[in-house]
Backbone as CSV, one residue per row, in Angstrom:
resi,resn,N_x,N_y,N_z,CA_x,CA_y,CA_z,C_x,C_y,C_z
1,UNK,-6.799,-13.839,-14.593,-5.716,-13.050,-14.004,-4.475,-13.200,-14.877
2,UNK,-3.939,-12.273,-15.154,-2.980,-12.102,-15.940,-1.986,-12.722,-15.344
3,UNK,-0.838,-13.245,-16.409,0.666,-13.808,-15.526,1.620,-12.967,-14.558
4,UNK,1.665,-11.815,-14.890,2.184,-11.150,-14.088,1.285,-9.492,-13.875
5,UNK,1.412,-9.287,-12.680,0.558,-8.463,-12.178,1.533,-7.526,-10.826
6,UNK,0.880,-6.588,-11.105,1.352,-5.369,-9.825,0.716,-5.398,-8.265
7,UNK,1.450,-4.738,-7.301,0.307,-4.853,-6.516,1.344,-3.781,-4.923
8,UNK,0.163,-3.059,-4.622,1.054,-2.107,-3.387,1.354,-3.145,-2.461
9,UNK,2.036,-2.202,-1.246,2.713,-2.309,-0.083,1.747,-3.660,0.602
10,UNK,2.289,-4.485,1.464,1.265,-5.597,1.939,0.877,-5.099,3.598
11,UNK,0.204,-5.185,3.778,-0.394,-4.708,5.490,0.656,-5.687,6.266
12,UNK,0.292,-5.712,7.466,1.583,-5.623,8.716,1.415,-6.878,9.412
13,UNK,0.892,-7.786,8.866,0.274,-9.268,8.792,0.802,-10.111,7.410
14,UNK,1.166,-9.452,6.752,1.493,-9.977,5.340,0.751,-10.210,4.356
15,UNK,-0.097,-9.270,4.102,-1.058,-10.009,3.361,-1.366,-8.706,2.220
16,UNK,-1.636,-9.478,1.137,-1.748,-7.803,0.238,-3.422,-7.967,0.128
17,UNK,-4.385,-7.413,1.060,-6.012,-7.786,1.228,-6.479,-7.214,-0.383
18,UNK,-7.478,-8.121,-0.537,-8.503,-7.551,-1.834,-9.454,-6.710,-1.389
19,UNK,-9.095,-6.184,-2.485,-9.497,-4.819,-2.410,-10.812,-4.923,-3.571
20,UNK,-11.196,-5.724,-3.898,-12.047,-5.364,-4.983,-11.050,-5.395,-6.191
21,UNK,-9.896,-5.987,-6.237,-9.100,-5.798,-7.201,-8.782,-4.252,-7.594
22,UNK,-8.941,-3.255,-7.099,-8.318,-1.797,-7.523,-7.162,-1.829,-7.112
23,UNK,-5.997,-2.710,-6.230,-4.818,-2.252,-5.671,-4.364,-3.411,-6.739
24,UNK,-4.887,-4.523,-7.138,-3.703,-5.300,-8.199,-4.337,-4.639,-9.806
25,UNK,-2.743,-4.597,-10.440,-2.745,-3.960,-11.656,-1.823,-4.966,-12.277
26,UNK,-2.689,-5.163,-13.948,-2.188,-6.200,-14.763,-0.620,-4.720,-15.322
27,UNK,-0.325,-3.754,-15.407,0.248,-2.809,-15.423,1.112,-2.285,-14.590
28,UNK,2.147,-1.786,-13.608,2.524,-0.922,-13.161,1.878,0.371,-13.377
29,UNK,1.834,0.933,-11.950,0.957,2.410,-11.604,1.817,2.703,-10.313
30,UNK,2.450,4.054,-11.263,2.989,5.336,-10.256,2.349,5.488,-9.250
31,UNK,2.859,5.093,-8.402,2.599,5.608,-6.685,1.733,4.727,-6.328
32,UNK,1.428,3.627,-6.655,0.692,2.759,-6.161,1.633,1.218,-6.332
33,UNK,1.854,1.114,-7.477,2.674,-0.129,-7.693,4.066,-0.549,-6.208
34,UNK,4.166,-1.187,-5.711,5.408,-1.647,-4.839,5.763,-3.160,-5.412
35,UNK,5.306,-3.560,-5.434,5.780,-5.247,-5.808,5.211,-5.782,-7.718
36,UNK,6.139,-6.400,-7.723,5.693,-7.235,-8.832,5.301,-8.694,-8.966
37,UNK,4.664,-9.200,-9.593,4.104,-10.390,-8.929,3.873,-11.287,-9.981
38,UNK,4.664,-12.348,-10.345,4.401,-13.073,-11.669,4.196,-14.754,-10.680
39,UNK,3.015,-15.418,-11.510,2.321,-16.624,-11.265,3.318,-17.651,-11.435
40,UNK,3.730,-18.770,-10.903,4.622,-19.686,-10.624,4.429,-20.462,-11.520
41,UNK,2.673,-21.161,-12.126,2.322,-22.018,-13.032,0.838,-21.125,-13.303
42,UNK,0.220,-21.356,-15.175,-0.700,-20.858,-15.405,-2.010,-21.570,-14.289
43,UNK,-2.623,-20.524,-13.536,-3.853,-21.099,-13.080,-3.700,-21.288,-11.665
44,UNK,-2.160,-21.235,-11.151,-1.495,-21.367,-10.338,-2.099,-20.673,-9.027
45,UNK,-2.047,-20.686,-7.953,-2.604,-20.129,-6.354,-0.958,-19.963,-5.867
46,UNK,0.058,-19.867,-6.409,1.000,-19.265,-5.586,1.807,-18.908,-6.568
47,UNK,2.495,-17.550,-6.559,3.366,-16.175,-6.822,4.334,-15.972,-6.669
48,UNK,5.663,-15.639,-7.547,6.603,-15.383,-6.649,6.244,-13.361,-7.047
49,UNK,7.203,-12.922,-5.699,7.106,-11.737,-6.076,8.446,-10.948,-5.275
50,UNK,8.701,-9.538,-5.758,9.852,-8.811,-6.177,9.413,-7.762,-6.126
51,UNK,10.421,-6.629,-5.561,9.848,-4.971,-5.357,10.463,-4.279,-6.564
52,UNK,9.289,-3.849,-6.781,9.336,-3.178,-8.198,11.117,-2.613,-8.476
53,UNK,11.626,-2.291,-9.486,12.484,-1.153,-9.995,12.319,0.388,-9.456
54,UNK,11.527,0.725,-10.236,10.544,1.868,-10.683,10.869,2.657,-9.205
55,UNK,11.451,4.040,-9.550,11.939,4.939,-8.426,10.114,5.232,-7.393
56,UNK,9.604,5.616,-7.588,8.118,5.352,-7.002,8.276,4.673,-5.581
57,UNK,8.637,2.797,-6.424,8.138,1.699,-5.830,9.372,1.818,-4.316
58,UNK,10.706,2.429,-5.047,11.223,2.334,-4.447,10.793,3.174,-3.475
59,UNK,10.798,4.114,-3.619,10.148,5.476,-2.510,9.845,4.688,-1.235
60,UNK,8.706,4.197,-1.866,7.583,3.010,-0.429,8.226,2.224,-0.029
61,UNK,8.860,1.539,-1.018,9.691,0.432,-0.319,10.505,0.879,1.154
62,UNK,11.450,2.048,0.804,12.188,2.824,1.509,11.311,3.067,2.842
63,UNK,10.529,4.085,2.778,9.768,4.152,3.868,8.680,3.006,4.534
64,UNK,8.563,1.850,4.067,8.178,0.754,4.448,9.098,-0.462,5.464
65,UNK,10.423,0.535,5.350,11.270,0.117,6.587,11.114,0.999,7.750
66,UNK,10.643,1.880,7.783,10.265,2.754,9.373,9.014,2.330,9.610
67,UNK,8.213,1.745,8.732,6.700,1.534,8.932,6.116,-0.056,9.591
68,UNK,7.515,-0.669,8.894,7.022,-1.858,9.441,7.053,-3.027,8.912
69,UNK,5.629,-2.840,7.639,5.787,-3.782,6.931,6.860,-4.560,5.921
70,UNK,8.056,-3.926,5.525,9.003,-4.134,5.088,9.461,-5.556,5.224
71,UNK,9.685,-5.758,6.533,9.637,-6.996,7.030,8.635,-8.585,7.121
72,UNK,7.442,-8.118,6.946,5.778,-8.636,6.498,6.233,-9.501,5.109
73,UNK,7.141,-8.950,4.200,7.232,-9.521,3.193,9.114,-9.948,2.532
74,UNK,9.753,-8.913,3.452,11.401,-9.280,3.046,12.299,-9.352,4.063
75,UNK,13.229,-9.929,3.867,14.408,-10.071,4.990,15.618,-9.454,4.085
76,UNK,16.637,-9.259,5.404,18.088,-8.957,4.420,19.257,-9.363,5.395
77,UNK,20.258,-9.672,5.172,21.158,-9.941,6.340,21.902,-8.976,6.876
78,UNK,21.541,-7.855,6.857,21.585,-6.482,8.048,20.797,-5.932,7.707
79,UNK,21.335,-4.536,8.212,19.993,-3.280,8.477,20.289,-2.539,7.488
80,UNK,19.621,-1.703,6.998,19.562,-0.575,5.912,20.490,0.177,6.225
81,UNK,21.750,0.745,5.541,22.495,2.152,5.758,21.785,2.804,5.900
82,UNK,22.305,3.926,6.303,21.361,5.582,6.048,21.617,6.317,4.808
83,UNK,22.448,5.303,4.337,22.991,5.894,2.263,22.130,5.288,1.333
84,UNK,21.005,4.208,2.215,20.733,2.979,1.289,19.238,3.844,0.188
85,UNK,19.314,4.131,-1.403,18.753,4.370,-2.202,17.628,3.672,-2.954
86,UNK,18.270,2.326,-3.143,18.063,1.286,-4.027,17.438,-0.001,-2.773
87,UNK,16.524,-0.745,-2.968,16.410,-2.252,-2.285,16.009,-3.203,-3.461
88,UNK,17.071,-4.071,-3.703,16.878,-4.785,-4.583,16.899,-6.313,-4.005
89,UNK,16.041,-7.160,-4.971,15.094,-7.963,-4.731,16.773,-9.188,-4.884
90,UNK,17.070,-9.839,-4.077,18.054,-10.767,-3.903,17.643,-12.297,-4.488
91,UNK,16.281,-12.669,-3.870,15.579,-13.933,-3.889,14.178,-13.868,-3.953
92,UNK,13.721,-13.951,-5.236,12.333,-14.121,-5.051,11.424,-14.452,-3.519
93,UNK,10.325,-13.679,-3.169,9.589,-14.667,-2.305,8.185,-15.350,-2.878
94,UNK,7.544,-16.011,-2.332,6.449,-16.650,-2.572,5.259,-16.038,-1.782
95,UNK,4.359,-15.863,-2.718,3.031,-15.552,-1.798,1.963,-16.597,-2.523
96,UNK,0.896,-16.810,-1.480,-0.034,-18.096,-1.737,-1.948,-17.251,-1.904
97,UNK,-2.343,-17.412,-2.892,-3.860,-16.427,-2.949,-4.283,-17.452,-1.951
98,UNK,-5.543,-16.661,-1.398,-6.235,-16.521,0.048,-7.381,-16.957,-0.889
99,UNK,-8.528,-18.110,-0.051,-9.637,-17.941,-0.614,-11.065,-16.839,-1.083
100,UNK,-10.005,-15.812,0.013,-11.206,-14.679,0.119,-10.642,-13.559,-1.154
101,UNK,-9.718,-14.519,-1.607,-8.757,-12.748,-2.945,-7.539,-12.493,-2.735
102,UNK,-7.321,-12.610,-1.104,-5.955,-12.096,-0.798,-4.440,-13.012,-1.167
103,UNK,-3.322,-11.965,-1.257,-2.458,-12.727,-1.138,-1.514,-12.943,0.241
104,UNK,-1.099,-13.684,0.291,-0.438,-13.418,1.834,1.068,-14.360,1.486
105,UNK,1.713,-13.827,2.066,3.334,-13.814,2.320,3.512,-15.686,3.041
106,UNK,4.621,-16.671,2.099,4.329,-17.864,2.011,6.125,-17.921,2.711
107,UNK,6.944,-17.293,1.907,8.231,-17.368,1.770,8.602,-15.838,1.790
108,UNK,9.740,-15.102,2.352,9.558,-13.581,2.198,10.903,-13.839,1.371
109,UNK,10.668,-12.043,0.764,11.590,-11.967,-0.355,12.991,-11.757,0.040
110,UNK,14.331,-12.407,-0.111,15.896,-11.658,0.199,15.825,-10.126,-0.394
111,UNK,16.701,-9.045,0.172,16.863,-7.911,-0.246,18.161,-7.266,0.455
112,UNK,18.812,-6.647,-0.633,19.885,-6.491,-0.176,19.566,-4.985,-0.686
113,UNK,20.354,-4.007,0.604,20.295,-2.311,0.550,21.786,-1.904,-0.704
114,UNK,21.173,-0.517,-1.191,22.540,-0.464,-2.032,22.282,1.390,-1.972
115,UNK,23.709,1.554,-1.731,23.538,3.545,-1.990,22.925,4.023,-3.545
């Protein structure tokens, strides 16, 4: 597994499930990518991870606050404006691999809204 790796939106439990590895990408991928995910130590079982840049990631990100999971993986110390464009990653969070593949949400990420 590469040091840093991509990976979508996490389900509503926190957990980004394996998929057979098709949802993690050693790459960023348009419309699939939401988080970024670089290994803490080589060989390592825990991640920190960060919502992508990439207008896309943001997209999901955005609508991953009416959906739910938003929260599954980040906190912020208020609520989203209705101006808010941008969610940028404040504090790394930590996620820990699952014996079965998965990753699941250890520490959630800070995020602060921006127009």
């Amino acid at each position: 597994m590469p040091t840093t790796f991509f990976m979508p939106e996490p389900n509503l439990q926190g957990v980004w499930v394996n998929s057979g590895d098709a949802s993690s990408s050693p790459a960023f991928k348009e419309n699939v990518s939401v988080f970024k995910f670089t290994l803490l130590n080589e060989g390592d079982k825990t991640a920190a991870f960060a919502i992508c840049d990439e207008a896309s990631a943001q997209k999901t990100s955005l609508a991953g606050l009416r959906r739910g999971w938003m929260s599954t993986a980040c906190f912020s110390d208020g609520f989203a404006p209705a101006n808010t464009r941008v969610i940028s990653t404040v504090k790394y969070g930590v996620a820990a691999l699952q014996d079965d593949g998965s990753w699941k949400v250890r520490d959630l990420a800070k995020v602060e809204y921006l127009p």
